[in-house]
Structure formats: structure tokens, C-alpha cells
Predicted model as a PDB file, atoms N, CA, C, CB and O in Angstrom, pLDDT in the B-factor column:
MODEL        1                                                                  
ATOM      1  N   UNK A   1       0.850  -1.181   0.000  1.00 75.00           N  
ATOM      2  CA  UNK A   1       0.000   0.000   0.000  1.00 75.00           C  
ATOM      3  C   UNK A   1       0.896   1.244   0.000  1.00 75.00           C  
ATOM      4  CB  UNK A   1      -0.968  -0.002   1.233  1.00 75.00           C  
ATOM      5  O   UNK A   1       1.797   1.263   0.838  1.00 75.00           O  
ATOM      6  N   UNK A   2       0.789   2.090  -0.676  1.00 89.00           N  
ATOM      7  CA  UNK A   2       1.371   3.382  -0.796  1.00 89.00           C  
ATOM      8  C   UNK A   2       1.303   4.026   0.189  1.00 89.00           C  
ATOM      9  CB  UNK A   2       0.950   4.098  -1.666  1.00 89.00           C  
ATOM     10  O   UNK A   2       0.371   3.741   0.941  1.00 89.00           O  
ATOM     11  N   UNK A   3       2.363   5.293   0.656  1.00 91.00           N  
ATOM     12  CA  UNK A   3       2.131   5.759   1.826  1.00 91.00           C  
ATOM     13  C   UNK A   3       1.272   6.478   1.796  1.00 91.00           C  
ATOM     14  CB  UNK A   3       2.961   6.225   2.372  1.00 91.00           C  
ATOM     15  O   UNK A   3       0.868   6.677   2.942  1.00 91.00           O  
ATOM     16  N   UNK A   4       0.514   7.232   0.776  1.00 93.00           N  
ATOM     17  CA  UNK A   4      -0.420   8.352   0.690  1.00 93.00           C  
ATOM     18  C   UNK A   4      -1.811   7.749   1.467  1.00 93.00           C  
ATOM     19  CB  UNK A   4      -0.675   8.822  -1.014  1.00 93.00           C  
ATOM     20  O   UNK A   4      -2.552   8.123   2.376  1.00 93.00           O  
ATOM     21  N   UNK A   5      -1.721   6.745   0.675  1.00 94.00           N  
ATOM     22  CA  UNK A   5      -3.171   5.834   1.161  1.00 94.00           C  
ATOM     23  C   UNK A   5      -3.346   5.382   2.681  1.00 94.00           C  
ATOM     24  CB  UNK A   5      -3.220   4.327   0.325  1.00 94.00           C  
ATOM     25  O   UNK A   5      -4.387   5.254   3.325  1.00 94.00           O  
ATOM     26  N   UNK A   6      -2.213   5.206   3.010  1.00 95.00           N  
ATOM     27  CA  UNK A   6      -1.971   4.737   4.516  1.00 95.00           C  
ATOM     28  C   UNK A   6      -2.271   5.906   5.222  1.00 95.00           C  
ATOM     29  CB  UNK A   6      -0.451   4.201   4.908  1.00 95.00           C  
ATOM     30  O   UNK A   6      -3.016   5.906   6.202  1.00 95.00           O  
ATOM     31  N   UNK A   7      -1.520   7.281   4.600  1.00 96.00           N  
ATOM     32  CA  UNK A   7      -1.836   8.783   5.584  1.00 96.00           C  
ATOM     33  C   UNK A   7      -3.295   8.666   5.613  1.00 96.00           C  
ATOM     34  CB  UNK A   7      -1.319  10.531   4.829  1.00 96.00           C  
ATOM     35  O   UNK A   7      -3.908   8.704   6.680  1.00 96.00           O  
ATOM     36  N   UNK A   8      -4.011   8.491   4.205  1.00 97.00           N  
ATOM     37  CA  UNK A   8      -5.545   9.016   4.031  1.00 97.00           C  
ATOM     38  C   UNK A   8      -6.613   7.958   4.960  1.00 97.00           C  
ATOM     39  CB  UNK A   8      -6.015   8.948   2.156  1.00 97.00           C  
ATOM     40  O   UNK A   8      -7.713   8.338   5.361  1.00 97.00           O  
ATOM     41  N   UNK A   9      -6.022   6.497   5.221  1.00 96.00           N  
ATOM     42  CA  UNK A   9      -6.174   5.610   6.605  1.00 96.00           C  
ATOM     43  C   UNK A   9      -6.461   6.202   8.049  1.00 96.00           C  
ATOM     44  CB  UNK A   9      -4.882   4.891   6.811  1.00 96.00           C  
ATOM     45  O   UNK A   9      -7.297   6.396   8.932  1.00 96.00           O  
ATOM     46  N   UNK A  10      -5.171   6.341   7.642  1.00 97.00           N  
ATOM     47  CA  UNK A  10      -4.936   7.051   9.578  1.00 97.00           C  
ATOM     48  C   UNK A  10      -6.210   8.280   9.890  1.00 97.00           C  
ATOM     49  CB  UNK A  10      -2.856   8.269   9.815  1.00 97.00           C  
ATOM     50  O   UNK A  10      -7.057   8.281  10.783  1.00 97.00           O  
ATOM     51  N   UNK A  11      -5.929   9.447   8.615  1.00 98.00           N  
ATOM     52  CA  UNK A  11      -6.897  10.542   8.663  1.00 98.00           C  
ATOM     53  C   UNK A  11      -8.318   9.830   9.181  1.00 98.00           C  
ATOM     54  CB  UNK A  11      -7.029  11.296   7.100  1.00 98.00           C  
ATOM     55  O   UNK A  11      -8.721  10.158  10.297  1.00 98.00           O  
ATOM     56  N   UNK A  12      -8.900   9.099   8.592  1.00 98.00           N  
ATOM     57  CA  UNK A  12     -10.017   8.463   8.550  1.00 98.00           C  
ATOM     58  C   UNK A  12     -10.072   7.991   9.934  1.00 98.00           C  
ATOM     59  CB  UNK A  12     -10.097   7.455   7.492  1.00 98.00           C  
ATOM     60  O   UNK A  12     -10.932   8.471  10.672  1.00 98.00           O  
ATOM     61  N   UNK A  13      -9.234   7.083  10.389  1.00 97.00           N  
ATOM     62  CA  UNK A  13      -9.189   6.483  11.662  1.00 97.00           C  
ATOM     63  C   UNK A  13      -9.422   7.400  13.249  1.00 97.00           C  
ATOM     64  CB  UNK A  13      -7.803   5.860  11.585  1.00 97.00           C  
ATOM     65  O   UNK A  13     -10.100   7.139  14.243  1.00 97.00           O  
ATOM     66  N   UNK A  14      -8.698   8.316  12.975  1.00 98.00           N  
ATOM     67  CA  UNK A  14      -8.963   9.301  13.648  1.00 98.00           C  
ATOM     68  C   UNK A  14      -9.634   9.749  13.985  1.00 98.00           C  
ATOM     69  CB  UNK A  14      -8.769   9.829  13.533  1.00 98.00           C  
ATOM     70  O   UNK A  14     -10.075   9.848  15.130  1.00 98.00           O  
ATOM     71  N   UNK A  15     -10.085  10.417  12.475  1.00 98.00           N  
ATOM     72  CA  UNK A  15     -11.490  11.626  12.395  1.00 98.00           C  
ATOM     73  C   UNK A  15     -12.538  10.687  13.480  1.00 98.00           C  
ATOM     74  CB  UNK A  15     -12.442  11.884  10.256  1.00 98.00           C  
ATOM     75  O   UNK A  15     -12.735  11.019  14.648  1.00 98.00           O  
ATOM     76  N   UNK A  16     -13.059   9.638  12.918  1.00 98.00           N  
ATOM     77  CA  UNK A  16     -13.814   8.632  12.814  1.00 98.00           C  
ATOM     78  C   UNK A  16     -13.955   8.243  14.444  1.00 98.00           C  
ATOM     79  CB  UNK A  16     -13.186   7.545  11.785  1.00 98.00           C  
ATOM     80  O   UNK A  16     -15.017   7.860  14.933  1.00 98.00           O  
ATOM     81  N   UNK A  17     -12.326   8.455  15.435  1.00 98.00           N  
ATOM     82  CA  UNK A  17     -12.511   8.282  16.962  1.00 98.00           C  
ATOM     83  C   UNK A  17     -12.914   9.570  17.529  1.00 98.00           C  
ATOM     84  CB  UNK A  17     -11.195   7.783  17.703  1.00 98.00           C  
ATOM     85  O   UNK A  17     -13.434   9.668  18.641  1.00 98.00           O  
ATOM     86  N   UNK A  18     -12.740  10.266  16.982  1.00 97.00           N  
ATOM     87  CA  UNK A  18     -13.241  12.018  17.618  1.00 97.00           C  
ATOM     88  C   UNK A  18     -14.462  11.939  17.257  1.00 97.00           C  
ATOM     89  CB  UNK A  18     -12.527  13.614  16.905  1.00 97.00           C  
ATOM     90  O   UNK A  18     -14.955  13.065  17.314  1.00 97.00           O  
ATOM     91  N   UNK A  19     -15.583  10.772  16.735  1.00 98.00           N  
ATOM     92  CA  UNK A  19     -16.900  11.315  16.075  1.00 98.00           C  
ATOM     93  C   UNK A  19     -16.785  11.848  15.033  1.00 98.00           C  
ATOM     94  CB  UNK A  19     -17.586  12.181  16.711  1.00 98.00           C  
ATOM     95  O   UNK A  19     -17.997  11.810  14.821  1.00 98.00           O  
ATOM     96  N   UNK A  20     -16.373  12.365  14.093  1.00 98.00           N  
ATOM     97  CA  UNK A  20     -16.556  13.566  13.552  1.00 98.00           C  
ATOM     98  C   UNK A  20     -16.864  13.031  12.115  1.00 98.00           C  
ATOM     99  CB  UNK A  20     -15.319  14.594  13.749  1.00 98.00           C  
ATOM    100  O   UNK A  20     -16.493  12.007  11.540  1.00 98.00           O  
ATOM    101  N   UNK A  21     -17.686  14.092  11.720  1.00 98.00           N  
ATOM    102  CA  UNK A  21     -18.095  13.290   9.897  1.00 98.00           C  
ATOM    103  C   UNK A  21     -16.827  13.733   9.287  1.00 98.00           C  
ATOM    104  CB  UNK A  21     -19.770  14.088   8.703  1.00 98.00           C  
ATOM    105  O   UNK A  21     -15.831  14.014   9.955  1.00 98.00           O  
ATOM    106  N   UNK A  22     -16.892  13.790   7.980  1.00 98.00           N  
ATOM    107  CA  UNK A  22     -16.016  14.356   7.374  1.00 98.00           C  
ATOM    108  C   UNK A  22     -16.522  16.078   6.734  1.00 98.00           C  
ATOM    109  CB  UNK A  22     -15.642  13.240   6.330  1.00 98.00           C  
ATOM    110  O   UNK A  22     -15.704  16.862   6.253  1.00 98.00           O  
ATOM    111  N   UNK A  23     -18.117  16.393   6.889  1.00 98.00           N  
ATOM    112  CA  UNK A  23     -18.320  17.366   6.750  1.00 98.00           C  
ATOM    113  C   UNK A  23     -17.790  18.760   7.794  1.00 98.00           C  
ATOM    114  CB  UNK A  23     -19.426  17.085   6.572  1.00 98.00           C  
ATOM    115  O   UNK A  23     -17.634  19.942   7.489  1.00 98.00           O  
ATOM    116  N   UNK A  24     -17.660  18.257   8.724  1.00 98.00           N  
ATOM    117  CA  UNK A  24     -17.533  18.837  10.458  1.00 98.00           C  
ATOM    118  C   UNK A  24     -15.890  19.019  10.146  1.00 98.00           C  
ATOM    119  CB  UNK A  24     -18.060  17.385  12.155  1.00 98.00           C  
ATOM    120  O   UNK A  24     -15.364  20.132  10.119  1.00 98.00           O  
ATOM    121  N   UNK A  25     -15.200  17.846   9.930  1.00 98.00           N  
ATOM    122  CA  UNK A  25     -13.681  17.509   9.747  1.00 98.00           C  
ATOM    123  C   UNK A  25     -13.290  18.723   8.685  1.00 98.00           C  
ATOM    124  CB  UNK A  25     -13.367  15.762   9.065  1.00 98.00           C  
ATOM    125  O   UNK A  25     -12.185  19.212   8.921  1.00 98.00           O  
ATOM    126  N   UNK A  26     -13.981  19.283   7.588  1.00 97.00           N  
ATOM    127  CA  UNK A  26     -13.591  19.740   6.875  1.00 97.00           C  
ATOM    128  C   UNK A  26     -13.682  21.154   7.341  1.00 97.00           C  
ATOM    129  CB  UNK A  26     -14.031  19.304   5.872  1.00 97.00           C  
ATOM    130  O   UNK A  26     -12.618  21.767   7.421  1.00 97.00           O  
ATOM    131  N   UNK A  27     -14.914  21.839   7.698  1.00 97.00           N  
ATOM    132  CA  UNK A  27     -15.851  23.092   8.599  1.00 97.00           C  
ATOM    133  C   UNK A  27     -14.380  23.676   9.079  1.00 97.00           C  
ATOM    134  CB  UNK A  27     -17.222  22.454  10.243  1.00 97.00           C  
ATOM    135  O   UNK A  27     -13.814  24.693   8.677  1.00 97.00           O  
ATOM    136  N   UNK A  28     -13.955  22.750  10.028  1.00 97.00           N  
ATOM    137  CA  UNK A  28     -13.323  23.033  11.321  1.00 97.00           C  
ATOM    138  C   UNK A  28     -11.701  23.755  10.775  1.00 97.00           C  
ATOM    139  CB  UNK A  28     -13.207  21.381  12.353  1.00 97.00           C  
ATOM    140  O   UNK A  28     -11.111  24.690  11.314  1.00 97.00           O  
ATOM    141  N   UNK A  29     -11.258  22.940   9.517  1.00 97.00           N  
ATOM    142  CA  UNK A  29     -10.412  23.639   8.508  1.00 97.00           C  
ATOM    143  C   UNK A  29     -10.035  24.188   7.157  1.00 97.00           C  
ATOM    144  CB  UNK A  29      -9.909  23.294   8.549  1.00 97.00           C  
ATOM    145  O   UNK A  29      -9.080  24.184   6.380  1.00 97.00           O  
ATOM    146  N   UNK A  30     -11.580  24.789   7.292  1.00 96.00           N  
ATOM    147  CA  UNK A  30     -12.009  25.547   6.160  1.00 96.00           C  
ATOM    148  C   UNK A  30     -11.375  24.711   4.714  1.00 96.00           C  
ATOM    149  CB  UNK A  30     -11.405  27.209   6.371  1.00 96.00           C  
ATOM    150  O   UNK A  30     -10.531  25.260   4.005  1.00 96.00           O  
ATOM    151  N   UNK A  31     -11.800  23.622   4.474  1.00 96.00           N  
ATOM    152  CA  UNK A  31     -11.681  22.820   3.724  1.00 96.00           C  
ATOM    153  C   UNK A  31     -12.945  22.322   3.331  1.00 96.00           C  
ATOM    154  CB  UNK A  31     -10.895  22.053   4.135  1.00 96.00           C  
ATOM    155  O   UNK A  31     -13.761  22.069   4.218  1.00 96.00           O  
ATOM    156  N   UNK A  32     -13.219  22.153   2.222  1.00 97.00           N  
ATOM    157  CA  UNK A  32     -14.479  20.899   1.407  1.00 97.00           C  
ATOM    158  C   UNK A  32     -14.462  19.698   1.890  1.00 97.00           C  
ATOM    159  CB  UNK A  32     -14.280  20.490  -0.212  1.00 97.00           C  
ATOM    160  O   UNK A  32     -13.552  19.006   2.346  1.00 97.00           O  
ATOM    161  N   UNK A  33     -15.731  19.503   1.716  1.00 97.00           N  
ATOM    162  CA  UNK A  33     -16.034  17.764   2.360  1.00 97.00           C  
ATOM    163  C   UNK A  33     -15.207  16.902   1.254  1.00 97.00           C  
ATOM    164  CB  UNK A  33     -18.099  17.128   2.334  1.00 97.00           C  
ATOM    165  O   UNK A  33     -14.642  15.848   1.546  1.00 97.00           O  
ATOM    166  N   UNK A  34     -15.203  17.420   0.065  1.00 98.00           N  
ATOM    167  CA  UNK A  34     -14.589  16.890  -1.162  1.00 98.00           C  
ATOM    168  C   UNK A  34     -12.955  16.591  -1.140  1.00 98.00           C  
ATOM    169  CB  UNK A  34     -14.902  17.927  -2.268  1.00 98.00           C  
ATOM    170  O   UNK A  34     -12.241  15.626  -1.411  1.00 98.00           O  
ATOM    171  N   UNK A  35     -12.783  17.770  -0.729  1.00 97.00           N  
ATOM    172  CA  UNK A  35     -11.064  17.795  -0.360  1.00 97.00           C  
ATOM    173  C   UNK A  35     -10.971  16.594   0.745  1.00 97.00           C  
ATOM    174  CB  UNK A  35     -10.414  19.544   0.457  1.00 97.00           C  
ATOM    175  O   UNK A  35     -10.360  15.567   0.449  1.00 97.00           O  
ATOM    176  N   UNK A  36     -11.558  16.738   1.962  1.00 97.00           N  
ATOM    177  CA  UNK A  36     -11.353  15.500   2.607  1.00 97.00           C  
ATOM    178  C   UNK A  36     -11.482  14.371   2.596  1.00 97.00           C  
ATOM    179  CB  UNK A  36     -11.599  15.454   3.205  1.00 97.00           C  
ATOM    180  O   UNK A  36     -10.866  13.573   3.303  1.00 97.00           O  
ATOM    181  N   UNK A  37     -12.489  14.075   1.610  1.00 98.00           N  
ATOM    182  CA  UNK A  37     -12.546  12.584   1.439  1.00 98.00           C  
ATOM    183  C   UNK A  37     -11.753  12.040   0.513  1.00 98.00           C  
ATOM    184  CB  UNK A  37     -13.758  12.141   1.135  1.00 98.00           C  
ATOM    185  O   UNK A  37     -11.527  10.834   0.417  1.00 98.00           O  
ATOM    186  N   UNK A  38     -11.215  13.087  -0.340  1.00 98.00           N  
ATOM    187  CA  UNK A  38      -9.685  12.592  -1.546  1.00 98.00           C  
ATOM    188  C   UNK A  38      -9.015  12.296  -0.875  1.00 98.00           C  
ATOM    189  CB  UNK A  38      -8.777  13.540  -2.522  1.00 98.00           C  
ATOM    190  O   UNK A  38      -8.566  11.166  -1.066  1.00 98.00           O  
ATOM    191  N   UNK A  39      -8.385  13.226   0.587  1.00 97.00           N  
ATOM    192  CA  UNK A  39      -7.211  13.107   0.894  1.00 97.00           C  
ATOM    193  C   UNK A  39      -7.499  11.486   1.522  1.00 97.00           C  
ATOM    194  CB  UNK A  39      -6.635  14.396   1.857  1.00 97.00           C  
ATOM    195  O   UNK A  39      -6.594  10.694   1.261  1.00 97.00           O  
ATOM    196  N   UNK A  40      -8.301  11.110   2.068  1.00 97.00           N  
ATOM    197  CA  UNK A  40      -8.579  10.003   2.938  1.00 97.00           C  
ATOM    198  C   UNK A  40      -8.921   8.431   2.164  1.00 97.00           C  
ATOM    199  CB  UNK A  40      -9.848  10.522   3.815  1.00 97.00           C  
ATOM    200  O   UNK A  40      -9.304   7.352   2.615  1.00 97.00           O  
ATOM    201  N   UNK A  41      -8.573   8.914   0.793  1.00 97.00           N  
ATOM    202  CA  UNK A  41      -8.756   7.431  -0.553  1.00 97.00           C  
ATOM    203  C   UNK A  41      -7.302   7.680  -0.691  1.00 97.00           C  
ATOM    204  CB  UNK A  41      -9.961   7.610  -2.472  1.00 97.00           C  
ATOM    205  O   UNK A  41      -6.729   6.594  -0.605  1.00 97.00           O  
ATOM    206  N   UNK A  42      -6.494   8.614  -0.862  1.00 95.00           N  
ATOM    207  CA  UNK A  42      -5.420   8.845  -0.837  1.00 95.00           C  
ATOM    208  C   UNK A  42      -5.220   9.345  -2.600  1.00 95.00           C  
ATOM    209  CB  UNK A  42      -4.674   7.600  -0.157  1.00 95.00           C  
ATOM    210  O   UNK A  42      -4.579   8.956  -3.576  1.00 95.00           O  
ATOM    211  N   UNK A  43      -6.270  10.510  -2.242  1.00 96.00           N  
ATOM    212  CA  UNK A  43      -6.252  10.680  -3.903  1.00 96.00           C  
ATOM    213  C   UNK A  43      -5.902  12.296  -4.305  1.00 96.00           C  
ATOM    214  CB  UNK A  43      -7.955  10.238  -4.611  1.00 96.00           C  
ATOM    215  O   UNK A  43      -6.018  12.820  -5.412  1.00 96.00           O  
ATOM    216  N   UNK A  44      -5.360  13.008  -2.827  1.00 95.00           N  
ATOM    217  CA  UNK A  44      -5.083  14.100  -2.799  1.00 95.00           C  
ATOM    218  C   UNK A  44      -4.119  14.075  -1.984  1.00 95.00           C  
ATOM    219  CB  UNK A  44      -5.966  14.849  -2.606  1.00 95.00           C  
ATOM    220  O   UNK A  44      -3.871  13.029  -1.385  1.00 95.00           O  
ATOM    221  N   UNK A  45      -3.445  15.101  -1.805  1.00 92.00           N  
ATOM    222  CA  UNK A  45      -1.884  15.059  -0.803  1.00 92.00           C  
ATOM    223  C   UNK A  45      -2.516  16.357  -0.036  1.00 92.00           C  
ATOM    224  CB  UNK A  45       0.121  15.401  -1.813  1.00 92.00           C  
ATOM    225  O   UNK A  45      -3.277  17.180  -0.545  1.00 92.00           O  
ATOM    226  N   UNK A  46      -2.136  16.351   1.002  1.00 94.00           N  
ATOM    227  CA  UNK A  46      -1.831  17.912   1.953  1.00 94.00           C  
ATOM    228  C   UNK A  46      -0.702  18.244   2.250  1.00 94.00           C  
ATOM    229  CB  UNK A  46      -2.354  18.047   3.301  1.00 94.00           C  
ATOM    230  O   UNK A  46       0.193  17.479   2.610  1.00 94.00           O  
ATOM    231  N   UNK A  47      -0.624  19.611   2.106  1.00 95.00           N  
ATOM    232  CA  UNK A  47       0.899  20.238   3.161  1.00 95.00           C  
ATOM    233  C   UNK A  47       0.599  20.071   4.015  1.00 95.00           C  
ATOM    234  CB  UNK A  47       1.510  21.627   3.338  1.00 95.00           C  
ATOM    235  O   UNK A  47      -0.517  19.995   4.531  1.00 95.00           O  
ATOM    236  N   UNK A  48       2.311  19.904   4.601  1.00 95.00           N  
ATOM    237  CA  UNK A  48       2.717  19.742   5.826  1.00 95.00           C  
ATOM    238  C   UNK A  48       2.134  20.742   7.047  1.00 95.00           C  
ATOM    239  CB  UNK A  48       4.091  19.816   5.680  1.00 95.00           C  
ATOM    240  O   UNK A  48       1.982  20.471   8.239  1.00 95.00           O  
ATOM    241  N   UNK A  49       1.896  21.835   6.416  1.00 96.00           N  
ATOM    242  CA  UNK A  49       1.439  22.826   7.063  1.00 96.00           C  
ATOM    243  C   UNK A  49       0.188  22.437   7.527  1.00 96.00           C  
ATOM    244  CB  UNK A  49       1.441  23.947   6.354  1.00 96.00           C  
ATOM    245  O   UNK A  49      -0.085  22.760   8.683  1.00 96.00           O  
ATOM    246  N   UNK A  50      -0.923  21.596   6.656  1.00 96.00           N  
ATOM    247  CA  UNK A  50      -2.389  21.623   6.771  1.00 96.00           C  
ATOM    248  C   UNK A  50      -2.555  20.561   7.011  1.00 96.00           C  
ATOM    249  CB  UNK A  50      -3.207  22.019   5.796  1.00 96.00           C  
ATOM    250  O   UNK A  50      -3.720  20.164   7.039  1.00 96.00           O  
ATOM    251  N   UNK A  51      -1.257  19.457   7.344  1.00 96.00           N  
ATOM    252  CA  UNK A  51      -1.442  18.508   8.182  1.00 96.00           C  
ATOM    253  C   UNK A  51      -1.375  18.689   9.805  1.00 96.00           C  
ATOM    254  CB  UNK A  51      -0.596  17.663   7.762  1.00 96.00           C  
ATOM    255  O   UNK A  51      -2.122  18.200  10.653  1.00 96.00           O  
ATOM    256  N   UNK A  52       0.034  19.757  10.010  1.00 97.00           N  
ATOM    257  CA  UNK A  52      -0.242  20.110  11.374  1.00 97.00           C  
ATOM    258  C   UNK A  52      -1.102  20.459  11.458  1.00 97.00           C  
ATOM    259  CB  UNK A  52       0.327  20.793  11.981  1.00 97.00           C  
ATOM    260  O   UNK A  52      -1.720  19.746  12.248  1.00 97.00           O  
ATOM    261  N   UNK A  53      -1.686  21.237  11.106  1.00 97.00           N  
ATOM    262  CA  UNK A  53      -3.516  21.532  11.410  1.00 97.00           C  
ATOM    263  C   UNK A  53      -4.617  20.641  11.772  1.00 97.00           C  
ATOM    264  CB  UNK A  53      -4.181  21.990  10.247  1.00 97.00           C  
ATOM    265  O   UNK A  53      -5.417  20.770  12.699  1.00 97.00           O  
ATOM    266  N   UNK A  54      -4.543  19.838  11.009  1.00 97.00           N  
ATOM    267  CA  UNK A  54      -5.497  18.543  11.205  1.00 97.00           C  
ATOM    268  C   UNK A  54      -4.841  18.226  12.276  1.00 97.00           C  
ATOM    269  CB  UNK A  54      -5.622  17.308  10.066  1.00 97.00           C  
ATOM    270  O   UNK A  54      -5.563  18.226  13.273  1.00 97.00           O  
ATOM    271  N   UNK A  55      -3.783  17.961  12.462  1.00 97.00           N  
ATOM    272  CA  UNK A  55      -3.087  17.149  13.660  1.00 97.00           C  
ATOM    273  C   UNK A  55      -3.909  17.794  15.161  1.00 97.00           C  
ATOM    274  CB  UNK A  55      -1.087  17.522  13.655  1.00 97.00           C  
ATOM    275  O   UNK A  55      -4.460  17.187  16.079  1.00 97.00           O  
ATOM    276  N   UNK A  56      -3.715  19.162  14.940  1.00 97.00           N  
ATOM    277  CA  UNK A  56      -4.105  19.670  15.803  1.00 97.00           C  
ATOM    278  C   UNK A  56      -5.725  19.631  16.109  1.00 97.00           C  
ATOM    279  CB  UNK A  56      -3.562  20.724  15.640  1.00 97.00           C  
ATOM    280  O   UNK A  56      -5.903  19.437  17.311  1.00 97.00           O  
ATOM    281  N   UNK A  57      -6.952  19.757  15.376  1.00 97.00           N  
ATOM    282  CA  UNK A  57      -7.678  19.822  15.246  1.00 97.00           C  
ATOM    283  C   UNK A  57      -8.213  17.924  15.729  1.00 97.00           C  
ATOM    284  CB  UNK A  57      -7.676  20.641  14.088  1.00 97.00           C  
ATOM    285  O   UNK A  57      -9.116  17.565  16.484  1.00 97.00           O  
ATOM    286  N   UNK A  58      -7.389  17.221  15.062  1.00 97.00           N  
ATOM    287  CA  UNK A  58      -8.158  15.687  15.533  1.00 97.00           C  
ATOM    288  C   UNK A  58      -7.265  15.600  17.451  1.00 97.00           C  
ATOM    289  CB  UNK A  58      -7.388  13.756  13.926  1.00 97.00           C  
ATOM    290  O   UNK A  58      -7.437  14.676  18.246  1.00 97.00           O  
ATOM    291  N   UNK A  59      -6.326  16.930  17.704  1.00 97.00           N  
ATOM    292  CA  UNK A  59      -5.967  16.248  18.904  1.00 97.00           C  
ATOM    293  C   UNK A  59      -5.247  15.144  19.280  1.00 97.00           C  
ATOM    294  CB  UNK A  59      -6.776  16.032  19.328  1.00 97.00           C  
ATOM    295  O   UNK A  59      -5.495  14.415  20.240  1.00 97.00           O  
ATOM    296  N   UNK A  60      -4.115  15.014  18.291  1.00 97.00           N  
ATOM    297  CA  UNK A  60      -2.835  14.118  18.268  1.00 97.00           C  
ATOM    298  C   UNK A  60      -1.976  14.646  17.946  1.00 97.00           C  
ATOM    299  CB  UNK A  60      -2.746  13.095  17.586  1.00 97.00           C  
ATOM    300  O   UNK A  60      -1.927  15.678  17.275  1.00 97.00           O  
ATOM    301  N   UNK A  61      -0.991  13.911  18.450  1.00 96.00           N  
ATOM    302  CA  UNK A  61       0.388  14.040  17.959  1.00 96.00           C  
ATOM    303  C   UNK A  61       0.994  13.883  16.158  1.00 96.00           C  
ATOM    304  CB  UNK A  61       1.023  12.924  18.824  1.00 96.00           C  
ATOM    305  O   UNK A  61       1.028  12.837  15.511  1.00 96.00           O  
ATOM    306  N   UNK A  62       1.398  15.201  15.711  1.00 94.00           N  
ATOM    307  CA  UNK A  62       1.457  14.607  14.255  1.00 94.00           C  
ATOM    308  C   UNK A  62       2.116  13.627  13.671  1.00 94.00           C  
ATOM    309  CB  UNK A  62       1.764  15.339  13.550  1.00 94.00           C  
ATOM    310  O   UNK A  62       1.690  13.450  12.529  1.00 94.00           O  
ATOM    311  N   UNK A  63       3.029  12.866  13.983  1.00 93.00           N  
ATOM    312  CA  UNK A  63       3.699  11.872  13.961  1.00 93.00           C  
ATOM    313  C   UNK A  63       2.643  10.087  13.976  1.00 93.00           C  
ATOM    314  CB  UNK A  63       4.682  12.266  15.250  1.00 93.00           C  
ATOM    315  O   UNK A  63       2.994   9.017  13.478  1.00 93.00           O  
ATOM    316  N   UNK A  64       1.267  10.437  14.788  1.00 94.00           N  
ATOM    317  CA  UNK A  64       0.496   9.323  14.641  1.00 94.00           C  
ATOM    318  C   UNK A  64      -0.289   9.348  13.277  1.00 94.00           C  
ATOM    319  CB  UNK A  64      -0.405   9.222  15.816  1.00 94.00           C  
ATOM    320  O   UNK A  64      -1.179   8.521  13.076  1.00 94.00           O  
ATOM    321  N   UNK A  65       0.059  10.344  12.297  1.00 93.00           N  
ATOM    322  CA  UNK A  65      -0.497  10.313  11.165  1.00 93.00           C  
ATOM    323  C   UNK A  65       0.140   9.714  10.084  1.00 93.00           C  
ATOM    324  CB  UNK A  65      -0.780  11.390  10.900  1.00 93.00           C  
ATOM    325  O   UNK A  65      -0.479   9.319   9.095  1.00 93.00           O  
ATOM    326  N   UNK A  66       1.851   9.587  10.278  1.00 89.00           N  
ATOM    327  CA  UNK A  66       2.631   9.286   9.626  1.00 89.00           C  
ATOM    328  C   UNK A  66       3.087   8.232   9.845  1.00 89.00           C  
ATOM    329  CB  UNK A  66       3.266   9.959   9.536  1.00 89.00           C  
ATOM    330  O   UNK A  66       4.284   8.075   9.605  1.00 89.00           O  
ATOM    331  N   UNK A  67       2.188   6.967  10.457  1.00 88.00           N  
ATOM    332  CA  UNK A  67       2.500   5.709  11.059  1.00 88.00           C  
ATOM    333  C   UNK A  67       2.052   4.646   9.862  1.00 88.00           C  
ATOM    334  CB  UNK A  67       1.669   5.509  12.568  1.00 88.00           C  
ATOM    335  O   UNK A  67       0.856   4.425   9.672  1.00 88.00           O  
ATOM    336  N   UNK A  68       3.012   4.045   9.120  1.00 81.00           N  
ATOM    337  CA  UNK A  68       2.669   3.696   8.015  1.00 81.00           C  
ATOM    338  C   UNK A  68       2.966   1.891   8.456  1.00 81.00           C  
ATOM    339  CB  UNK A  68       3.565   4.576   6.727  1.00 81.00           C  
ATOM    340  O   UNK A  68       3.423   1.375   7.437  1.00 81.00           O  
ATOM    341  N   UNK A  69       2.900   1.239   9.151  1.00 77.00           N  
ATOM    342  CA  UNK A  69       3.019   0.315   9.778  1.00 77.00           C  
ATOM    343  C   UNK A  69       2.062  -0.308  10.116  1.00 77.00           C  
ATOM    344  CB  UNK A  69       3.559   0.500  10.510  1.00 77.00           C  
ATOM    345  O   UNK A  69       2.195  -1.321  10.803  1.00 77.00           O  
TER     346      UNK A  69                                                      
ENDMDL                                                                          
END                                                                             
């Protein structure tokens, strides 16, 4: 599995323990529901920048996003 797909995993995994739809997930960083569900098939990439964000926003450490294992 590619690592993109594995990030767009984890995203999902996450979101998904905080409750959160992916509409709410997106709201919260002024992002499209559209944008989020690419990134989470692994069919879009994010900066690093707008990953710390998410990081911050799902309330982890950013490093548990990049767990490709």
C-alpha cells in the first residue's frame, strides 16, 4: 500500500474516533467535504502545514499520522 493511502487511513481512523463526519472535519479547517474525502482514498496530498492543522484539530500528535506500519 502506498504511503499516501496509509496517511488518508490514519486521517479516517482518527477523524472517525473524535466522532466527527467528514463534513464537520472539513468546517473546522475551512476545507471541502470533497477535499477530505480525496485526501482520505489517498487521492489528494496535503501540506505539511495543513497537516499540522489537522493534527491539531483531531488532537494528536502529528507523527500518529505518519504511522505507516
Amino acid at each position: 500500500m502506498s504511503r499516501i493511502k496509509k496517511l488518508g487511513q490514519n486521517i479516517k481512523k482518527y477523524r472517525e474516533a473524535k466522532m466527527l463526519t467528514q463534513e464537520v472535519l472539513a468546517e473546522k479547517l475551512n476545507f471541502s467535504k470533497e477535499y477530505i474525502c480525496r485526501v482520505e482514498k489517498g487521492q489528494k496530498y496535503m501540506s505539511l502545514r495543513k497537516l499540522f492543522e489537522l493534527a491539531d484539530v483531531l488532537e494528536i500528535e502529528f507523527y500518529k499520522l505518519a504511522d505507516f506500519e
